[in-house]
Structure formats: structure tokens, C-alpha cells
C-alpha positions in Angstrom: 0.0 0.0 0.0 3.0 2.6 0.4 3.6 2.3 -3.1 -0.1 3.4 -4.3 -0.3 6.2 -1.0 3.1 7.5 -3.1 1.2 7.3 -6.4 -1.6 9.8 -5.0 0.6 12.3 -3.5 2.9 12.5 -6.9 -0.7 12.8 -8.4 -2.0 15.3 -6.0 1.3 16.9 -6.3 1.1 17.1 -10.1 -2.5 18.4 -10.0 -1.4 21.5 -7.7 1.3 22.6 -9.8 -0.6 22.5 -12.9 -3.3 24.3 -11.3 -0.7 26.7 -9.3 -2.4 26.2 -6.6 0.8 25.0 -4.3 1.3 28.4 -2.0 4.9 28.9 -0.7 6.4 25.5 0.4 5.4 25.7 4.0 1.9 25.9 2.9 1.8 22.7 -0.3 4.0 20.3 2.3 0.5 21.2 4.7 -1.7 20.6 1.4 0.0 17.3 0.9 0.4 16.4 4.8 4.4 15.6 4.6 7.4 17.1 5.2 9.4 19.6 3.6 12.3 16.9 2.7 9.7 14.8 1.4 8.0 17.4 -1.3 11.7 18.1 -2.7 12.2 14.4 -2.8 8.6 14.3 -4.7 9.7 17.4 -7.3 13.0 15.3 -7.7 10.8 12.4 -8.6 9.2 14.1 -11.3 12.2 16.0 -12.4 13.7 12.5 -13.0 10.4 12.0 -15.1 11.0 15.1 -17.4 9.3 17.4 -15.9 10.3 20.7 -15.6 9.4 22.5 -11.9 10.3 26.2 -11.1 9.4 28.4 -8.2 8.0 31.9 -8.7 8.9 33.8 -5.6 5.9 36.8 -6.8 3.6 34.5 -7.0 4.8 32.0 -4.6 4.3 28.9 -6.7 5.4 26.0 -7.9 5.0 25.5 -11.3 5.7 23.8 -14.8 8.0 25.7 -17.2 7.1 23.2 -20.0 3.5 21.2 -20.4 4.1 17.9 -18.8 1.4 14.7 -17.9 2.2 12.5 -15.1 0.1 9.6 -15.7 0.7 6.4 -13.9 -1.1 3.3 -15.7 -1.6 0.1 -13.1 -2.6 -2.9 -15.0 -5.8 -4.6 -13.5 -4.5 -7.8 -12.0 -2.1 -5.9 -10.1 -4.4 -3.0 -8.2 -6.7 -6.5 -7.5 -4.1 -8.4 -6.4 -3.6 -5.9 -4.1 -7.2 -5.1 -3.0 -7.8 -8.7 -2.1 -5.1 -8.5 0.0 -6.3 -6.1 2.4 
């Protein structure tokens, strides 16, 4: 389960920044309920994805320089293999 709880905070991660909705970092670690080590490690994670994350100090953002989708595709037998094991 650690695995798919790290899928939806990249996801909720990626959904901020594209909306630019992440506030200065103090304020999108509370969003995402971690720590501030852990967001960087997050941005890293997508950096080593190809995507492109800045900061805007005005606006106090994070955001994406260049278009970029984060789309994770889990094939069925796996997310019920790991349903039924709950």
C-alpha cells in the first residue's frame, strides 16, 4: 500500500502545480500532509520523469516551465491483487 499512498501524492502533487495552486512550500507540504524533505524528494521524482518545476517567488508557486502529464497506468490484475489482499 506505500507504493499506491506514493502514487496519489505525486498525483495530487502534479494536480497543484498545474493548477498553481501550491502556495509557498510551508503551505503545499501542509496541502500534501508531509514534510518539507519529502516534497523536494517528490519534485526530484518528477524532475527524473522530465518534468520541468520552477518556483515563482511573486507569486509564490510552484510551477511547470514546460507542459508535462504524469500519468501512472496500473494494470488490473495488479491494483486486484492488491485489494484482495487487504
Amino acid at each position: 500500500m506505500k507504493f499506491i499512498k506514493q502514487l496519489e501524492c505525486l498525483q495530487r502533487l502534479d494536480h497543484l502545480i498545474k493548477n498553481k495552486c501550491t502556495g509557498a512550500p510551508e503551505n503545499f507540504v501542509k496541502k500534501l500532509g508531509i514534510s518539507r524533505s519529502h516534497l523536494y524528494r517528490l519534485i526530484e521524482t518528477l524532475k527524473d520523469y522530465g518534468a520541468e518545476i520552477s518556483y515563482n517567488r511573486e507569486q509564490q508557486c510552484f510551477y511547470y516551465k514546460k507542459p508535462f502529464i504524469f500519468k501512472v497506468l496500473i494494470p488490473d490484475t495488479i491494483l486486484s491483487y492488491t485489494l484482495i489482499q487487504k
